[in-house]
N, C-alpha and C positions, 0 to 999 in steps of 0.2 A: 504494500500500500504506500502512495506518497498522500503525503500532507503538506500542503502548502498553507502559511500564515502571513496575509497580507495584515498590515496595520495599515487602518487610514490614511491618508494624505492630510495635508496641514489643512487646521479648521480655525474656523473665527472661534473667539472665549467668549461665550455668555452664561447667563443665569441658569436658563434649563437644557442643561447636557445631552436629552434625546433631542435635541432640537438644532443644535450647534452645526452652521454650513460649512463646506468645505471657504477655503479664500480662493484668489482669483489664482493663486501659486497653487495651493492645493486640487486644484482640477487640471492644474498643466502638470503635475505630479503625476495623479492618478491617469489622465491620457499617454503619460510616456509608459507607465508600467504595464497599463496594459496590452498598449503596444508591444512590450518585450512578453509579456503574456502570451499574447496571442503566436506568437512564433515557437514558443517553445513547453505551452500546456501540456499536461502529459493526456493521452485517450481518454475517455470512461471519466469523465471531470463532473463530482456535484459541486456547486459552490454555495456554502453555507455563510448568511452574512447576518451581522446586529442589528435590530430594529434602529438605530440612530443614524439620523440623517446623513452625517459625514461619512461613514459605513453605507450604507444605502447609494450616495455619489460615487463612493469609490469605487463601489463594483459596478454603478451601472456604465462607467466606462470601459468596461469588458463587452459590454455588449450582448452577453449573452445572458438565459436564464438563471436566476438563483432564488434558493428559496429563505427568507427572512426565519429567523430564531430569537423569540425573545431572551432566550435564557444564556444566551452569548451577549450578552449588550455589556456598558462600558463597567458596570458591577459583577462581571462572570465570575466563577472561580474555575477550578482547573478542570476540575473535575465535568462541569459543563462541558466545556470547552470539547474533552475527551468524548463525553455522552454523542455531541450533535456530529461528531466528525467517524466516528466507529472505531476510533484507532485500537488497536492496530489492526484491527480484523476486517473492517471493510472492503468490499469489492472494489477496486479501481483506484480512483481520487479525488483526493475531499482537496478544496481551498475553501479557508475563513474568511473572511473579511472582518478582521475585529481591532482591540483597543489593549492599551498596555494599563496593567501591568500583567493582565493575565497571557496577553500572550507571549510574552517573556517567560514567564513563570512556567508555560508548556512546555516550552523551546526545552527549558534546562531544566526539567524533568524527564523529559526525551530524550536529552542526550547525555545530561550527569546523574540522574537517578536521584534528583531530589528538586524541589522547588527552591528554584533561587530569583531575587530580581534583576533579572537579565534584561537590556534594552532592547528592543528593536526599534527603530528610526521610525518615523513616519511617512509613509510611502512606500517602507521597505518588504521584501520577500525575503523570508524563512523558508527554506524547502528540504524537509527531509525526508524517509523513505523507513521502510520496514523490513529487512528481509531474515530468511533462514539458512546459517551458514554455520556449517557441521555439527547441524542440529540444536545450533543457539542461534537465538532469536536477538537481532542486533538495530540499534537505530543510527542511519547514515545521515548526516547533513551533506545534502547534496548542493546544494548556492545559497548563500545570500547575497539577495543585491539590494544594495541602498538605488534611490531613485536615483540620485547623484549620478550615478555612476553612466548614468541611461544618456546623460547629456551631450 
């Protein structure tokens, strides 16, 4: 299984958090990522995104369908996070579109076996993988790319 962990693109600060829009930087974020997206998605793609507006922008510059989770929004715990994606057993691949700190906190339970607060940038791809190699079961990060980098 891959699992891809998109964070938001940069959003305006306001009072109520589900409501908060991308900025005019943050929507030329979210168009370059998905642009690198689109070139290199893996088959079999569900994408699970946060009920919050900035989430909700970010993916729909992908362009394609996905389905909204309240229980990933910007309050998730990990344990969500894990529920709505099937890790590690689901068919094919999940990408999130969610908010930090939780999806840091997945990242480095995925990879170091414990929750830690780990960053992930905004705008950026987390992408790691699942697989079975002599009969243990292993988690590979396979890219991160900051938006930055897409420039």
């Amino acid at each position: 299984m891959d699992l891809l962990l998109w964070r938001h693109a940069e959003a305006e600060d306001g009072e109520d958090d589900l409501k908060r829009r991308l900025t005019e930087r943050g929507e030329k974020q979210a168009r370059r990522m998905a642009s690198w997206l689109h070139e290199n998605l893996p088959k079999d793609l569900r994408i699970v995104v946060s009920p919050a507006i900035r989430t909700q922008q970010t993916a729909q510059a992908l362009k394609l369908p996905f389905e909204t989770q309240r229980k990933i929004g910007p309050d998730a715990c990990v344990s969500e996070l894990i529920a709505a994606s099937g890790w590690p057993d689901a068919r094919g691949s999940v990408l999130i579109v969610g908010h930090q700190p939780s999806l840091g906190r997945l990242a480095s339970l995925l990879l170091a076996g414990h929750e830690a607060d780990w960053s992930i940038k905004k705008g950026a791809i987390w992408w790691l993988s699942n697989r079975l190699r002599q009969g243990e079961t292993q988690t590979v990060l396979r890219a991160v790319i900051p938006v930055e980098l897409l420039d």
